[in-house]
VOLO-730661 format. One record per residue (C-alpha): residue in one letter; x, y, z. Coordinates in pm, 1 decimal, decimal comma. Example, Ala and Ser with C-alpha at 12.3 -4.5 7.8 and 13.67 -1.06 7.14 Angstrom:
REC rest     east    north       up
REC    A   1230,0   -450,0    780,0
REC    S   1367,0   -106,0    714,0
This chain:
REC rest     east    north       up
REC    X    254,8  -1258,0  -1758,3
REC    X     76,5   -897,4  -1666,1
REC    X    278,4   -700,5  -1395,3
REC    X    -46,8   -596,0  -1166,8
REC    X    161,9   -438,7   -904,7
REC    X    510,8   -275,6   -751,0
REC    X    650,9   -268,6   -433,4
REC    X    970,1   -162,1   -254,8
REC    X   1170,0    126,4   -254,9
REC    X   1235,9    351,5   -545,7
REC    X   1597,0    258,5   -588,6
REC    X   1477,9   -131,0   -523,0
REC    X   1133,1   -232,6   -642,6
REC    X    989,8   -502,8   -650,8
REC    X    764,3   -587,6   -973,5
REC    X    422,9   -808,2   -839,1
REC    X    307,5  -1072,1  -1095,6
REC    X     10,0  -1272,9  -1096,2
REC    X    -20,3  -1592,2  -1353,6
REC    X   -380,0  -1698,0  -1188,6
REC    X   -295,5  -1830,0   -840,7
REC    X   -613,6  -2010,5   -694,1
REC    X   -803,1  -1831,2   -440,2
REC    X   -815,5  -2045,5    -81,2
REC    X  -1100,5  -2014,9    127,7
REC    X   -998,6  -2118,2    538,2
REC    X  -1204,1  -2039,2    847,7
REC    X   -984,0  -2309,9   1021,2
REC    X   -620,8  -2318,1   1111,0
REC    X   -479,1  -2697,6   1143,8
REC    X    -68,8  -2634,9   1191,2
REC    X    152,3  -2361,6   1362,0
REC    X    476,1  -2444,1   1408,3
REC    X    850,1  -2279,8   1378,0
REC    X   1102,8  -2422,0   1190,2
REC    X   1371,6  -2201,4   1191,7
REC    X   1391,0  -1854,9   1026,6
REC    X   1010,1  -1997,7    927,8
REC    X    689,5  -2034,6   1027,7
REC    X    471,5  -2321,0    916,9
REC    X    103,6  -2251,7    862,8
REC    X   -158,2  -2478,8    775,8
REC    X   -524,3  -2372,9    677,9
REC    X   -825,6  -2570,0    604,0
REC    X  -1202,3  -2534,9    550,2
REC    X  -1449,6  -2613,1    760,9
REC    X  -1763,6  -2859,9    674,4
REC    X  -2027,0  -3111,3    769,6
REC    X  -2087,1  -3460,1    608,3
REC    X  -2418,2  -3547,7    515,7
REC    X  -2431,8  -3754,1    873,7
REC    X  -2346,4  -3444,7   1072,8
REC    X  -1935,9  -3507,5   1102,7
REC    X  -1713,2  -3227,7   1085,0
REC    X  -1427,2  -3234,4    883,1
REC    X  -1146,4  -2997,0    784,6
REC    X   -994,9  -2984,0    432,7
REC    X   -650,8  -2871,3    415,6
REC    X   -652,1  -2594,3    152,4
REC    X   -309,3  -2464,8    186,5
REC    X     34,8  -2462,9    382,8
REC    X    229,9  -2206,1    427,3
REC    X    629,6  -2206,1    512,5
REC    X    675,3  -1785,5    597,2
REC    X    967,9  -1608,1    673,4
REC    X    918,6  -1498,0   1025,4
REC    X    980,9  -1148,4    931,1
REC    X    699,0  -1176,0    660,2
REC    X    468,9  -1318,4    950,0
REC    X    521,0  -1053,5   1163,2
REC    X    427,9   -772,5    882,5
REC    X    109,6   -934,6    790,2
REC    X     44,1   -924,3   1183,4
REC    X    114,1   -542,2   1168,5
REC    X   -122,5   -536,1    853,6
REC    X   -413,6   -695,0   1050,5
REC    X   -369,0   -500,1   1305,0
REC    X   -380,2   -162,9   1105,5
REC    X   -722,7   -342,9    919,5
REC    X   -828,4   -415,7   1349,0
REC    X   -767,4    -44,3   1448,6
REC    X   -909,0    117,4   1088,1
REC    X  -1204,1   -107,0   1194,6
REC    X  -1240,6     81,1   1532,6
REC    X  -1205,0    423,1   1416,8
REC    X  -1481,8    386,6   1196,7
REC    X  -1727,3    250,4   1440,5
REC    X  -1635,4    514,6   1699,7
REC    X  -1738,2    797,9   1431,1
């Protein structure tokens, strides 16, 4: 199992290891709900039978700490505003 990453603090990281987990593909969000100290997130793709019906596949649910949901809304937002500053330049 390859360590491809650390995070954390000096005096507590926190060792990242990756054994192959599948890469999900969602334009679609089916489920968000709170449960709790989580948040339940369901994601699906997007597609169109052969006779023109959409459908969503569910591709993945997630059960996140809220505290984790709220940093990766912090995180977008830094990508959102990185985003801006370029295209004012």
């Amino acid at each position: 199992m390859p360590v491809v990453g650390k995070a954390g603090t000096p005096s507590a990281p926190v060792f990242i290891f990756d054994e192959g987990a599948q890469n999900c593909y969602a334009n679609f969000i089916t489920e968000v709900a709170e449960d709790g100290d989580l948040v339940r997130v369901g994601f699906a793709a997007l597609s169109v039978d052969g006779d023109g019906q959409r459908k969503a596949m569910v591709v993945v649910r997630l059960h996140i700490k809220k505290d984790v949901a709220w940093e990766m809304c912090r995180e977008l937002r830094k990508i959102e505003d990185a985003k801006a500053h370029r295209r004012k330049k």
